[in-house]
C-alpha positions as CSV (number, residue, x, y, z in Angstrom):
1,X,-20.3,7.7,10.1
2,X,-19.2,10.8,8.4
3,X,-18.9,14.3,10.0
4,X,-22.6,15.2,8.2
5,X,-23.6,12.5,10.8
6,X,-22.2,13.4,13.8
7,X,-24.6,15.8,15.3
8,X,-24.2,17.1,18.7
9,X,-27.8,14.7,19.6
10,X,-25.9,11.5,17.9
11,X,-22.3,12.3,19.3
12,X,-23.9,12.8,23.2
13,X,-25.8,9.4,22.1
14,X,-22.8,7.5,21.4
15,X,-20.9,8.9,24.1
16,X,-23.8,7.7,26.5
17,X,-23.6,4.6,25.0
18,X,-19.6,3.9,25.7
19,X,-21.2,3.9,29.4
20,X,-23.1,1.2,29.1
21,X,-23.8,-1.2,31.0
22,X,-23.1,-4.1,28.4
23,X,-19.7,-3.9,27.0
24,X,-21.3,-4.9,23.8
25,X,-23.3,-1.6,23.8
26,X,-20.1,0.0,24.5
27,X,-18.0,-1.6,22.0
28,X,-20.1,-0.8,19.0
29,X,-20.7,2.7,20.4
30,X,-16.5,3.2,20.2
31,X,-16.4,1.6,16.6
32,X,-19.2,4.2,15.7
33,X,-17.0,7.1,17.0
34,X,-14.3,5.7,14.9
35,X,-16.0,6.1,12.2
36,X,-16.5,9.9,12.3
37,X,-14.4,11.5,10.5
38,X,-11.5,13.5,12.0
39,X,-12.8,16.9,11.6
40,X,-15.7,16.0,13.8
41,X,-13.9,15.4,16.6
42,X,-14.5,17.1,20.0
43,X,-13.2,17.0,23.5
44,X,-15.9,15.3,25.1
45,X,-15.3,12.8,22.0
46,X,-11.5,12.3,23.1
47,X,-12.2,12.1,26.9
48,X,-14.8,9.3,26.6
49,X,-12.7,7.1,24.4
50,X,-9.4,7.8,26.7
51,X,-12.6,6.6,30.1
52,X,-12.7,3.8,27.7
53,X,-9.2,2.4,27.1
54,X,-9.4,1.7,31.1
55,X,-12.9,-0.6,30.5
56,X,-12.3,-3.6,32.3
57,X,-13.5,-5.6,28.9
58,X,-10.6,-5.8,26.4
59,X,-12.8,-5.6,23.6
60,X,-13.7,-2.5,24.8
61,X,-10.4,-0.7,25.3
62,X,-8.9,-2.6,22.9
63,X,-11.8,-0.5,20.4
64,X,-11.4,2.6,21.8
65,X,-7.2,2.5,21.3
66,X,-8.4,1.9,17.6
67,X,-10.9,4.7,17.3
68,X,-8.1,7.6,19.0
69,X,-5.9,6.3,15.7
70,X,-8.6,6.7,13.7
71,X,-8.9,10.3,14.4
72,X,-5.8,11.1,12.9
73,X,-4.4,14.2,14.1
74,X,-7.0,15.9,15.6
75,X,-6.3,13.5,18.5
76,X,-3.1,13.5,19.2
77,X,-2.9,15.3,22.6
78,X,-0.7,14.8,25.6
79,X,-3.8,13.3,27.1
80,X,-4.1,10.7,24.4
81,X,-0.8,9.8,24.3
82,X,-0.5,9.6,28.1
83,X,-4.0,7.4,27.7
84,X,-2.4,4.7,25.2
85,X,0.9,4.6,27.6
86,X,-0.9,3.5,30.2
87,X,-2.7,1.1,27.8
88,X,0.8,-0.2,27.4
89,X,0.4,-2.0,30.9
90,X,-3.2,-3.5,30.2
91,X,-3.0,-7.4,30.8
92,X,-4.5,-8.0,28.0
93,X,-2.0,-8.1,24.6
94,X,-4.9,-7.3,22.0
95,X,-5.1,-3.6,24.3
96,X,-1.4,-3.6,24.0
97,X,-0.6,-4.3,20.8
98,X,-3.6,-1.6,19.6
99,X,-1.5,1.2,21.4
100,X,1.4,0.3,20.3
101,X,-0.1,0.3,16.6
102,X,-2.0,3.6,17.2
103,X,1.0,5.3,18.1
104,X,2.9,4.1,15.8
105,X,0.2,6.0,13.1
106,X,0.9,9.2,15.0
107,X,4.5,9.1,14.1
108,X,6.7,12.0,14.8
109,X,4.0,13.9,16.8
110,X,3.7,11.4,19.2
111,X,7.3,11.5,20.0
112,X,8.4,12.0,23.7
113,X,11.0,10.3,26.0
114,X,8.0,8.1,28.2
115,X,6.8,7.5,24.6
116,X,10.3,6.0,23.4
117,X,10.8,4.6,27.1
118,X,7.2,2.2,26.8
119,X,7.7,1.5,23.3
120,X,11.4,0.0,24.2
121,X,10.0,-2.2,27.1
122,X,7.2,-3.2,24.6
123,X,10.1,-4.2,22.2
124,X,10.9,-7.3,25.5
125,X,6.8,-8.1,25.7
126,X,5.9,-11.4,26.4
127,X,3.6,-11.7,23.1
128,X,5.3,-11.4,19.6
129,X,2.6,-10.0,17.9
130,X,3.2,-6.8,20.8
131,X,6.4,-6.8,20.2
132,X,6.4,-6.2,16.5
133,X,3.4,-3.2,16.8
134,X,6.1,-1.8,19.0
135,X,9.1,-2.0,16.5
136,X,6.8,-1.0,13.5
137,X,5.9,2.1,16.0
138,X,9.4,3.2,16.5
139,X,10.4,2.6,12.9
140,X,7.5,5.2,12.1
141,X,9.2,8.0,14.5
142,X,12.2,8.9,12.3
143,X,15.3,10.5,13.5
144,X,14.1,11.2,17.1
145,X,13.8,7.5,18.4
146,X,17.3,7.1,17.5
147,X,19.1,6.9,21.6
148,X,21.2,4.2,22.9
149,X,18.1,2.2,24.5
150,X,16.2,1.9,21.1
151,X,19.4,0.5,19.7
152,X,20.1,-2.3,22.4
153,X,16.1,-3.0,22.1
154,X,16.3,-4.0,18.6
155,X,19.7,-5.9,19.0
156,X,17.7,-7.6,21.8
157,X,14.6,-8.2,18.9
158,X,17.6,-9.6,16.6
159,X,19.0,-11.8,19.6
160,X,16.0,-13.5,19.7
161,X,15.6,-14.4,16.5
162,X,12.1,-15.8,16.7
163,X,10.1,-14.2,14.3
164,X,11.4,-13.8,11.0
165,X,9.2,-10.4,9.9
166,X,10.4,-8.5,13.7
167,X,14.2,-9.8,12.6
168,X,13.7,-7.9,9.3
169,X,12.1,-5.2,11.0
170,X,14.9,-4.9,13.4
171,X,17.7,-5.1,11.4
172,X,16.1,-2.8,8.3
173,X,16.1,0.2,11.4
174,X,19.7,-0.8,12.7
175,X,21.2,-0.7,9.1
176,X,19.4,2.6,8.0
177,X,21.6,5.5,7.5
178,X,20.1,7.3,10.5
179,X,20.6,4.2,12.6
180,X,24.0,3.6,11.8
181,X,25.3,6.7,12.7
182,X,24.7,6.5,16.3
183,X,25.8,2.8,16.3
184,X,28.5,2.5,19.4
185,X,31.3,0.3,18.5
186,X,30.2,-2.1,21.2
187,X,26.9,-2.4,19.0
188,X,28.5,-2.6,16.1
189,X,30.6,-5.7,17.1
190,X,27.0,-7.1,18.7
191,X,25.7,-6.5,15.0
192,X,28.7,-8.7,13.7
193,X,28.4,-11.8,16.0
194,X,24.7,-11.5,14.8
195,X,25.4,-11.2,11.1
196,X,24.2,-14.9,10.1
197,X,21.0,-13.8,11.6
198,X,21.0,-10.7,9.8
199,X,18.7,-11.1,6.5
200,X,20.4,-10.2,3.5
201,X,19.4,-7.3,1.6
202,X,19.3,-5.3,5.0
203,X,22.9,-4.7,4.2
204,X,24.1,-2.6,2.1
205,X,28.1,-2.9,1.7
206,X,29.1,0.6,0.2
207,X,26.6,2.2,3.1
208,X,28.9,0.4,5.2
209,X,31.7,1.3,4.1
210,X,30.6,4.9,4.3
211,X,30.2,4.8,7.6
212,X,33.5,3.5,8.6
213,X,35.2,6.3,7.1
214,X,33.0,8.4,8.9
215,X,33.5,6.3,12.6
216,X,36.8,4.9,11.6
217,X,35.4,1.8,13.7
218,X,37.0,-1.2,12.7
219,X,34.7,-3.7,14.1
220,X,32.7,-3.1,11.1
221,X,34.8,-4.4,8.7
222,X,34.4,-8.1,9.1
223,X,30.3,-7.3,8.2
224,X,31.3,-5.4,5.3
225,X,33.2,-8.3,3.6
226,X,30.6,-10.9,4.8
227,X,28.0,-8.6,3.7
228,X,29.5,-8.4,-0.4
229,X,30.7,-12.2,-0.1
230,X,26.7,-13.5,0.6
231,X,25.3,-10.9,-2.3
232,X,28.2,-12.4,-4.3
233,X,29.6,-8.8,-4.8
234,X,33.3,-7.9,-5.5
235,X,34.6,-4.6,-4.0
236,X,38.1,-3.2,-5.0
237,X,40.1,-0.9,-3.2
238,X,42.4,1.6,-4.5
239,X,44.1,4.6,-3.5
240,X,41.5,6.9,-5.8
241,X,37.8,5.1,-5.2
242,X,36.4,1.8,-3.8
243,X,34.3,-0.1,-6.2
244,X,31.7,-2.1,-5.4
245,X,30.7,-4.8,-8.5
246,X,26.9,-6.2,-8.8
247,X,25.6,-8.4,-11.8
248,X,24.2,-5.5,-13.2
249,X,25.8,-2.4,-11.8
250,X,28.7,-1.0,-9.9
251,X,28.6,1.6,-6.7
252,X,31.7,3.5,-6.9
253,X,33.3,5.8,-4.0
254,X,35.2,8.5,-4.7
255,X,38.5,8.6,-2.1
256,X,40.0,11.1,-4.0
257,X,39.6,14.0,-1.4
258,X,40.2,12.0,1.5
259,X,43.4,11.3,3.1
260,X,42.2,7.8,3.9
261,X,45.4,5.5,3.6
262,X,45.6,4.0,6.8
263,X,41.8,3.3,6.5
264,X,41.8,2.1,3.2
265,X,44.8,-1.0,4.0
266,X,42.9,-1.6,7.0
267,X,40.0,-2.4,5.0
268,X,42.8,-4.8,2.5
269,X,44.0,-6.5,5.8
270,X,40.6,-7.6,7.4
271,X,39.4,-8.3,3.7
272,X,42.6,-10.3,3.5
273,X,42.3,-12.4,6.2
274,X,38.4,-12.8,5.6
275,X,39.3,-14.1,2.4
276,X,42.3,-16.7,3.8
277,X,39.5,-18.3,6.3
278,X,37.2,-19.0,3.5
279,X,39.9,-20.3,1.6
280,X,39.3,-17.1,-1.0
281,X,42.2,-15.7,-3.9
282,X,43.0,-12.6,-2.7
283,X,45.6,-10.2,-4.2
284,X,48.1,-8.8,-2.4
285,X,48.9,-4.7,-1.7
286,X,51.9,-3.2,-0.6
287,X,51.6,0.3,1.5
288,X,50.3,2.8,-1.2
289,X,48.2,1.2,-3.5
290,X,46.1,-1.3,-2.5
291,X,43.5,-3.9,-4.1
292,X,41.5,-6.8,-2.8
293,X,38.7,-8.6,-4.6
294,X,36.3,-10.5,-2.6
């Protein structure tokens, strides 16, 4: 139903029709609201789908939390977003995974602390398929989801380790650059006792290695080496650059204008004695110039 459809006569109709009786009146009444398009939106349109996301039939709410996403912008109000947090504690998961996923397509605008707060507890719900509509929300809020309980939610995701596509999910957000910059170091060693669970090219070594010279934290240099040594990298450390060396390319560093010494052996020490307990050649370096191969 486009907007040339939805008439004031066939939108009071429909709306009627979400009152009925039957929930399977109601339910094909919602999915015939979610089909108007955005533009044709009204308040009395919002308030009777945000009646129905409390209709005691999950196929009903579950509908309705469908039909406020597909409404795109012109619904996102502090009403609707109050309506799909409360949709959050329906019983059933199909209700909770819809809100989840619905606020999740609102992205940044949906953005509030009670927001971040019920999609972290959905992150711990009891159904998988919740949980990941909840991870794939935050990972679709940018910069502004970033705080200390998001981060210990998704470690929590990776702790599991149940479902291969939420571990993904989990560790793409923890290793973005946004992520990463507001790791703690007591997440940071969490994310290397987890690094076998940790799929592969979620890593990037040289981002790493970035953000230890900008933390100076030294917990994550163990996932740094482990990092290159399962993409069968080498990096090389040197007093000008740090070179990282792919089958078809190398990343270079420039350390020319950084007074990095002490963090550039620290980097040759724990590659070093990586290197020893996988029974790895490993060159030497004295105090100035330094170079390890991995």
């Amino acid at each position: 139903m486009g907007t040339s459809a939805a008439t004031p006569d066939v939108v009071r109709g429909l709306l009627a029709a979400v009152r009925d009786k039957e929930y399977s009146v109601r339910k094909y009444a919602i999915e015939a609201i979610g089909k108007m398009d955005g533009n044709a939106v009204m308040p009395d349109v919002i308030n009777g789908l945000l009646a129905a996301l409390r209709d005691k039939e999950d196929f009903v709410s579950a509908n309705a939390a469908e039909a406020l996403g597909k409404l795109r912008t012109n619904a996102v109000t502090p009403d609707v977003i109050n309506g799909l947090l409360v949709a959050h504690g329906d019983e059933h998961d199909d209700v909770r995974l819809r809100a989840a996923q619905i606020l999740g397509k609102m992205g940044t605008e949906a953005v509030t602390p009670d927001v971040i707060k019920v999609l972290v507890v959905a992150l711990g719900d009891q159904e998988l398929v919740v949980r990941c509509r909840a991870e794939e929300a935050l990972g679709k809020m940018g910069t502004e989801v970033v705080t200390p309980d998001v981060i210990n939610g998704l470690l929590a995701v990776l702790d599991d380790a149940i479902n291969g596509a939420a571990v993904y999910s989990a560790a793409s957000m923890l290793f973005s650059r946004s992520m990463l910059q507001h790791l703690s170091a007591d997440a940071a060693c969490r994310l290397v006792e987890m690094r076998l669970l940790i799929p592969l090219d979620c890593v990037k070594p040289m981002e790493l290695i970035r953000m230890f010279f900008q933390t100076q934290i030294n917990v994550w240099l163990p996932l740094i080496f482990w990092a290159a040594f399962r993409e069968d990298s080498a990096i090389t450390v040197t007093t000008q650059s740090i070179r990282q060396f792919h089958s078809d390319r190398v990343e270079d560093l420039d350390l020319s204008n950084t007074d990095g010494d002490k963090l550039r052996i620290a980097i040759c020490l724990v590659f070093a004695e990586e290197a020893r307990r996988l029974r790895l050649p490993c060159l030497p370096h004295d105090s100035y110039v330094s170079e390890t191969n991995l």
